[in-house]
N, C-alpha and C positions, 0 to 999 in steps of 0.2 A: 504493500500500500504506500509504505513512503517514498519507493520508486514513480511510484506513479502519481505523485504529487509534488515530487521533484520536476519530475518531466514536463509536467505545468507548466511550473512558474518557471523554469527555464527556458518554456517559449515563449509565455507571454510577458512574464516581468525579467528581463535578461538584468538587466542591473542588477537589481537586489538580488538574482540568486546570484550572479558573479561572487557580489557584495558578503554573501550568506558561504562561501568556500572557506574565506580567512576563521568561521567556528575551527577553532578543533576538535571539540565535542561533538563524537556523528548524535547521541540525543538531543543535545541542544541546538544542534543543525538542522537536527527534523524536527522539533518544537517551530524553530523559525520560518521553516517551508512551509508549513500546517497553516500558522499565521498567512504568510503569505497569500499561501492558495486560495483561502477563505475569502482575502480582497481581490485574488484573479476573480472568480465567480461574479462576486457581485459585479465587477467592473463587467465582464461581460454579458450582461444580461441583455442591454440595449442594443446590443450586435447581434443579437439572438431572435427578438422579437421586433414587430415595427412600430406598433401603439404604445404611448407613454403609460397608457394604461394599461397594457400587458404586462410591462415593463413594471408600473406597482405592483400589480398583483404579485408580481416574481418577489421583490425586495417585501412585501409581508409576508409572502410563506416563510422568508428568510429570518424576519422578525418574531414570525411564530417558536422558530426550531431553537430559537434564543433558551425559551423555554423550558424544553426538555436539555439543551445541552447544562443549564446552568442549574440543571435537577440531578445533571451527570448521568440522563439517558439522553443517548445518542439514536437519532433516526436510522435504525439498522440497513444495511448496504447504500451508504451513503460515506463515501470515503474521508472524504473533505470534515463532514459534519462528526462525522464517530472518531477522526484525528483529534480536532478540534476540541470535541465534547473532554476528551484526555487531556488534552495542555491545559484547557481551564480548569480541570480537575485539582491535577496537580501542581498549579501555577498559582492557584486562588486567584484566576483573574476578576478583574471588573467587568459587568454586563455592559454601564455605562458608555466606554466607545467604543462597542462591537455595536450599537444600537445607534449611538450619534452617527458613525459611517453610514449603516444602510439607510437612515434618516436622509443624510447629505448625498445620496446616491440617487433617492429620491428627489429632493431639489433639483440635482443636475441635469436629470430627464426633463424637467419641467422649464431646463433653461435660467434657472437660479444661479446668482455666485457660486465661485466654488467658494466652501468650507474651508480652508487651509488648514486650519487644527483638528478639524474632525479627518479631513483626506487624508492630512501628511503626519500632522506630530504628533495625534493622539495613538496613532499604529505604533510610530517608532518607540514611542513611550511606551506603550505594551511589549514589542521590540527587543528591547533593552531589560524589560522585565525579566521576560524567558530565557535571557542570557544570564542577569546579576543579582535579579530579586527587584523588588521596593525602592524606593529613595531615590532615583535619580531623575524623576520628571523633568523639573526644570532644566537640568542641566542639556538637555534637547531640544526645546523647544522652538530655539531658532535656527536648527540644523533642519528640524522638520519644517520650517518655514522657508528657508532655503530650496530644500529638495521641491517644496512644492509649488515655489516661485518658477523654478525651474524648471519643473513638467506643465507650467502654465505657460510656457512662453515667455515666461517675465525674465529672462537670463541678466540684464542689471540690474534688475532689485535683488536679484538671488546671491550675486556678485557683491551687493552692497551690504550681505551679511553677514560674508564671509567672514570678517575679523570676528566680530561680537559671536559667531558658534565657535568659532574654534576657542575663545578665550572662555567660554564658559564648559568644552569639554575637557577642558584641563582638568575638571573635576570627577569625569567620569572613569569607572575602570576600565581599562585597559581591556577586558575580556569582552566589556560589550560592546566596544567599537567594530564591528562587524554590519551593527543592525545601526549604524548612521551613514557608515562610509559611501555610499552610495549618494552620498547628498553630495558630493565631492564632483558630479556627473554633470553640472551643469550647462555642458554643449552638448545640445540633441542632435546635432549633426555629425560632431566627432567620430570618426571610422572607431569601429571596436577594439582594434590594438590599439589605440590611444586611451580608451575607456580601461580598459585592462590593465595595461600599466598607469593608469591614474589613480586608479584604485588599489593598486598593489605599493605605490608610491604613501596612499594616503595611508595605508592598514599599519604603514610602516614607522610611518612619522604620526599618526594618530592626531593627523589635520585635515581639513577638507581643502 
């Protein structure tokens, strides 16, 4: 199963699994894919259907299964959802923004702002959990803001944050610098051996 949830997000979110290699821990490297995959889904839903209304109805069943996963039963033959159901288990996640995304996923069909805390930093914040525990919210916040400046198109204001994340992940450990470093990615056009070694540059130096 974690094969095939790797394979995922390795097609669709290529960054972050690049990003998701520097784990060393193959558990906690599949903890982060789980995470992952959970936000490939919802993002693909609008690819999937053509009405925004189809398109809700998808992101409430999604909101339903919150449910049972945070009852710690998992929708049986549902890969994604029975991963998932186990990291929150064992993570003691928050419902909180697993609910604010598909919330904001909603919005987005509907042609709303993006959310930038709910898209970007409340994930990485979660993120960073499954890597080190508790306590290091803030210290992301503008890393997540960053990354998500940057999958919006906004590449100088993403730019223009650079200093203030990196001076506040001076505080972070070191083990969960994996589940930021991708924020480091801010040319969408950049060929992939350039992204590669950006990222391998960034894991190393523990800067974006």
């Amino acid at each position: 199963m974690d094969e095939d949830l790797d394979a995922l997000v390795r097609r669709v979110d290529p960054d972050r699994w690049m990003s998701s290699r520097f784990v060393a821990d193959a558990a906690a490297r599949a903890d982060l894919i789980t995470l992952y995959a959970f936000e490939a889904e919802l993002l693909a839903i609008p690819t999937r259907v053509t009405e925004p209304m189809l398109a809700e109805m998808r992101y409430a069943w999604w909101r339903e299964q919150l449910d049972g996963m945070f009852a710690g039963v998992a929708r049986t033959g549902h890969p994604v959802l029975e991963a998932l159901t186990d990291v929150v288990t064992r993570h003691g996640l928050d419902r909180a923004p697993l609910e604010a995304l598909i919330e904001a996923h909603v919005d987005r069909i509907h042609d709303a702002p993006h959310d930038l805390d709910a898209f970007y930093v409340a994930p990485m914040q979660t993120a960073v959990q499954l890597l080190v525990g508790p306590g290091h919210e803030a210290a992301v916040v503008e890393a997540g803001r960053m990354w998500g400046l940057a999958q919006t198109g906004q590449t100088q204001a993403a730019r223009a944050l650079r200093t203030g994340a990196n001076r506040n992940l001076k505080t972070l450990p070191v083990a969960a610098f994996p589940a930021v470093a991708h924020a480091t990615l801010i040319r969408p056009d950049a060929p992939e051996p350039f992204r590669r070694l950006r990222l391998v540059w960034s894991s190393l130096t523990g800067r974006l």
